[in-house]
VOGU-3710 file (C-alpha; in Angstrom, 3 decimals, decimal comma):
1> xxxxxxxxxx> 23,682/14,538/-1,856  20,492/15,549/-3,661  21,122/13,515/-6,722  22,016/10,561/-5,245  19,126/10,415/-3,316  17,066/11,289/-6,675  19,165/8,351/-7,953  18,025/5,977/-5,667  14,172/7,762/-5,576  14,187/6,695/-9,462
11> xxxxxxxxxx> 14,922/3,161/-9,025  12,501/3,275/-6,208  9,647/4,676/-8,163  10,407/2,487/-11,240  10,118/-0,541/-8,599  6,893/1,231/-7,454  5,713/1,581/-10,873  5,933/-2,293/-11,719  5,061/-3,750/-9,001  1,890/-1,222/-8,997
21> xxxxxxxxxx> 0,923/-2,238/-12,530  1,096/-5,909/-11,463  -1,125/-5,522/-8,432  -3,738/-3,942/-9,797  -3,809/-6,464/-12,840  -4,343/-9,159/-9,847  -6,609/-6,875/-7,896  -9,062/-6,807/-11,227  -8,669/-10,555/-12,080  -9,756/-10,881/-8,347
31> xxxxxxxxxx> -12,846/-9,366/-8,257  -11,889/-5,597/-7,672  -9,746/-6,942/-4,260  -8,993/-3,943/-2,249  -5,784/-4,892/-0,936  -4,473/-5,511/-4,307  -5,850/-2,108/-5,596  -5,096/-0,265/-2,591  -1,426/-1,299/-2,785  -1,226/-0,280/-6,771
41> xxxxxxxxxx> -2,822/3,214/-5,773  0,323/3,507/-3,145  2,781/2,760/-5,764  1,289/4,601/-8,426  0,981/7,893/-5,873  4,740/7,983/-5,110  5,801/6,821/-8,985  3,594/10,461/-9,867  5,147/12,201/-7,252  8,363/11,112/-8,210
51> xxxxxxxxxx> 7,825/11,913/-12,170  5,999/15,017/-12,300  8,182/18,101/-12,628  9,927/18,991/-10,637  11,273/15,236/-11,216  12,809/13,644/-8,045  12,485/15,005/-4,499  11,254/18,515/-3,457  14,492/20,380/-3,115  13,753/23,811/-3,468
61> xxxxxxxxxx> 10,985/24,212/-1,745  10,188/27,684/-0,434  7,156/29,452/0,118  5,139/30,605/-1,211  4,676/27,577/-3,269  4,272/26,904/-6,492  1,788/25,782/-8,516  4,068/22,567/-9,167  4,810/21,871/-6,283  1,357/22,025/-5,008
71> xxxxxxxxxx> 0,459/19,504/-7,788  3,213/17,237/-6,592  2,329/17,448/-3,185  -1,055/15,767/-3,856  0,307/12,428/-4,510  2,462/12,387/-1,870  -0,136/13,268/0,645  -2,328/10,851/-1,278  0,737/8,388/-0,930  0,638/8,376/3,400
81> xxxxxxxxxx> -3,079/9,148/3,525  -3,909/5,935/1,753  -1,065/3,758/4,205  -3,500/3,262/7,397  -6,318/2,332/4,742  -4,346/0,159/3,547  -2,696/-1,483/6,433  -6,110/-2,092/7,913  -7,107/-4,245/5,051  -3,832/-6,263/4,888
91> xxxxxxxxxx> -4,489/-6,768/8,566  -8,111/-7,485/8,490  -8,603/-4,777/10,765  -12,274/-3,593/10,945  -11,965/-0,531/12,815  -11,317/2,671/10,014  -11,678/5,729/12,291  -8,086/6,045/12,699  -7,827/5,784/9,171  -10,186/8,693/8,645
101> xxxxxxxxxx> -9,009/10,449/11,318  -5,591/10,952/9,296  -6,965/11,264/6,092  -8,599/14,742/7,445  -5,912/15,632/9,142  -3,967/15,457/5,992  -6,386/17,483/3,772  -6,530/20,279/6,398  -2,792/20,197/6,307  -2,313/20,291/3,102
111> xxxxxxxxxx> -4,610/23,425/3,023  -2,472/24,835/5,810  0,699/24,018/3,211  -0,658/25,309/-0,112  -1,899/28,969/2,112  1,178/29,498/3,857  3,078/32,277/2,523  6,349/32,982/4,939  8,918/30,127/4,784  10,137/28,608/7,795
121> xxxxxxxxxx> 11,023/24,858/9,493  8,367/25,554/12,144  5,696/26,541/10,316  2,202/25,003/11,526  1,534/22,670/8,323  5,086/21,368/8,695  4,696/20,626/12,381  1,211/18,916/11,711  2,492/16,981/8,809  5,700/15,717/11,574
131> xxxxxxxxxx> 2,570/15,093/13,717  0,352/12,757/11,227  3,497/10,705/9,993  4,099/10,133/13,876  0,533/9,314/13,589  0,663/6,758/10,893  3,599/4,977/12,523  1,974/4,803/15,798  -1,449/3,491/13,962  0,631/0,799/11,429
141> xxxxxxxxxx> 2,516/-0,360/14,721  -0,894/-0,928/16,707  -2,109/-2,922/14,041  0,719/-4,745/13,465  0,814/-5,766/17,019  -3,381/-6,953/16,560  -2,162/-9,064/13,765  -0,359/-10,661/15,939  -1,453/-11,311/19,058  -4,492/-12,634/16,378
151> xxxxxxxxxx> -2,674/-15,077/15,143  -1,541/-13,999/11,823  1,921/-13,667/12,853  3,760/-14,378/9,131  1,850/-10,878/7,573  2,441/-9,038/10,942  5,942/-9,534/11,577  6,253/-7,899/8,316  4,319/-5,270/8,463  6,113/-4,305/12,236
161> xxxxxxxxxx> 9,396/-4,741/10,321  8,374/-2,397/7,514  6,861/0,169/10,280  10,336/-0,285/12,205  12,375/1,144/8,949  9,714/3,846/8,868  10,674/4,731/12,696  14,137/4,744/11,556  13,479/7,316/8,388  11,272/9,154/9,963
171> xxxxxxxxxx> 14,142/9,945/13,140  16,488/11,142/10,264  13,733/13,357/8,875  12,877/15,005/12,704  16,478/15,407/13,091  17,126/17,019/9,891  14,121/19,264/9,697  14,495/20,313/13,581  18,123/19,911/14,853  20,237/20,070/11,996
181> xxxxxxxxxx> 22,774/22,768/12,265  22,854/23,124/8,349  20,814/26,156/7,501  20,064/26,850/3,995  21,112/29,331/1,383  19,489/28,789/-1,665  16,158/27,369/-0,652  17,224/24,101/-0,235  15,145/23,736/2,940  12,542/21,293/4,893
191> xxxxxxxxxx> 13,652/18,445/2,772  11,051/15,587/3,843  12,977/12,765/1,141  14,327/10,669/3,991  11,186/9,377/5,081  10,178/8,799/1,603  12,045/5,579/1,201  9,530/4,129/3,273  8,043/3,475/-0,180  10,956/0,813/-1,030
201> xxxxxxxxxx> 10,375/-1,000/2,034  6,791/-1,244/1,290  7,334/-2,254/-2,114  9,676/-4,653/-1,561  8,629/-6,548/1,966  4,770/-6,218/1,647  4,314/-5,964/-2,109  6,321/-9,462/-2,441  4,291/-11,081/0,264  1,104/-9,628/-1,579
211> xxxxxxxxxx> 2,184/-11,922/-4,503  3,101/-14,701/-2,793  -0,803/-14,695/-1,145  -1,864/-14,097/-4,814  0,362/-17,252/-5,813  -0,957/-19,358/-2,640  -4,536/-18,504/-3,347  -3,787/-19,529/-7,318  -1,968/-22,664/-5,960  -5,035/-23,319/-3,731
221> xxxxxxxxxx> -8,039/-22,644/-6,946  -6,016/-24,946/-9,548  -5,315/-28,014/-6,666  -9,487/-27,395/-5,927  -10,121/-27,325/-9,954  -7,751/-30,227/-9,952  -9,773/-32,205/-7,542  -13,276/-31,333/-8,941  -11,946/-32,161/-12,245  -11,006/-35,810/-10,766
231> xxxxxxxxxx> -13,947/-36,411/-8,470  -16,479/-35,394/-11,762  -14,485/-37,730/-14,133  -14,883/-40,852/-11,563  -18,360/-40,126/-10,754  -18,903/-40,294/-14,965  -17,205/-43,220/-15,228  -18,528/-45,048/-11,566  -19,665/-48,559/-12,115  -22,674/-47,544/-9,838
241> xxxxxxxxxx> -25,663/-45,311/-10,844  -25,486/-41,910/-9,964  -28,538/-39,227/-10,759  -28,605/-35,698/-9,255  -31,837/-34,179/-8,981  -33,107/-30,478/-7,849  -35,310/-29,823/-5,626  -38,194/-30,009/-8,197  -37,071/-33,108/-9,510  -35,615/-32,364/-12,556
251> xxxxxxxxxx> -32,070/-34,261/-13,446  -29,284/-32,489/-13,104  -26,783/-35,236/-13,889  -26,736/-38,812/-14,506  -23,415/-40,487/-15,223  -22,799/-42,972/-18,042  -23,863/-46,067/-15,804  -27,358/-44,920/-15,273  -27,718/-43,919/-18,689  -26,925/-47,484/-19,600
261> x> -29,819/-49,128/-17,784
//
């Protein structure tokens, strides 16, 4: 089952990886925009974690851990740390305690992971790291509803539909981690993948409507350009006298009638 999920991980992370690449090349020809940016650092977390050896999902995964897998586990914590951030900008939220309250929660749970030396499903950092991705959910959903009742019901119904597959991953991850009757052998254990196609939904739902905003608000600049463009060329060629001053006096413009007389 492993590789096929690793399979589909790839594709996922090669989707992650473009789509990244192209955001933050908007988010820089936009003035540094945050959402843009913030969306390529998402990608670009889960295309490292994906990449770095051990390449694909964490399969064997016993502790203590190693030094590899502890590197790999950064961008993945990076990777759901950075969601509520993220969510609150798409939003327009202002509020970011919730936002910070995760991100510590996450650093003092990854401390718990990289220091825990006994292996087991229950063991505190994998019951607090069940316990932050419950929060995230519960924080995207709150916001998605805000968007809503707001007004901006296009953008929210999309984020509450990505936040809904999340709900759904995240059940198969409880139920594997906690209730599954399938014990493991040959370190094969606490296998968190499940909820990590949450990534595909974000990159395909919300990462297409970021470029369609990107496209609108292109759309928007060159119709405004176009219209400047028009209004300056008849005010050049009015049959009337136009002159625009400063406050000082000084002439700003004069079109071709004025300069006439």
């Amino acid at each position: 089952m492993e590789p096929t999920f690793n399979i589909v991980g790839l594709f996922t992370a090669g989707i992650s990886f473009a789509l990244g690449m192209v955001s933050f090349a908007i988010g820089l020809q936009q003035k540094w925009n945050k959402e843009f940016l913030l969306f390529a650092a998402l990608s670009f977390c889960f295309t490292i974690f994906f990449l770095l050896p051990p390449i694909g999902f964490i399969v064997q995964d016993l502790a203590p851990y190693s030094s590899e897998i502890l590197i790999k586990r950064i961008f993945i914590y990076g990777f759901y740390s950075l969601i509520p951030f993220f969510i609150v900008i798409y939003a327009g939220y202002k509020n970011y305690v919730g936002a910070y309250l995760i991100l510590v929660l996450s650093i003092i749970d990854y401390v718990l992971m990289m220091t825990t030396e006994v292996d087991s499903r229950t063991s505190i950092w994998i019951i607090l790291s069940t316990a932050i991705d419950f929060l995230v959910i519960g924080y995207g959903i709150y916001i998605g509803v805000w968007q809503f009742n707001n007004g901006n019901k296009r953008d929210a119904r999309l984020l509450l539909v990505s936040f809904s597959v999340y709900v759904v991953l995240y059940s198969f991850t409880i139920f594997h981690q906690f209730y599954s009757s399938y014990v493991p052998s040959s370190g094969e254990s606490k296998l968190f993948f499940p909820q990590h196609f949450i990534v595909y939904t974000f990159s395909v739902v919300i990462g297409i409507r970021l470029f369609e905003k990107a496209y609108d608000k292109f759309q928007l600049e060159k119709n405004i350009q176009s219209k400047n463009a028009n209004w300056s060329e008849f005010m050049r060629n009015a049959p009337i006298m136009v002159i625009e001053l400063d406050t000082l006096g000084n002439v700003l413009f004069a079109n071709r009638h004025a300069l006439e007389l």
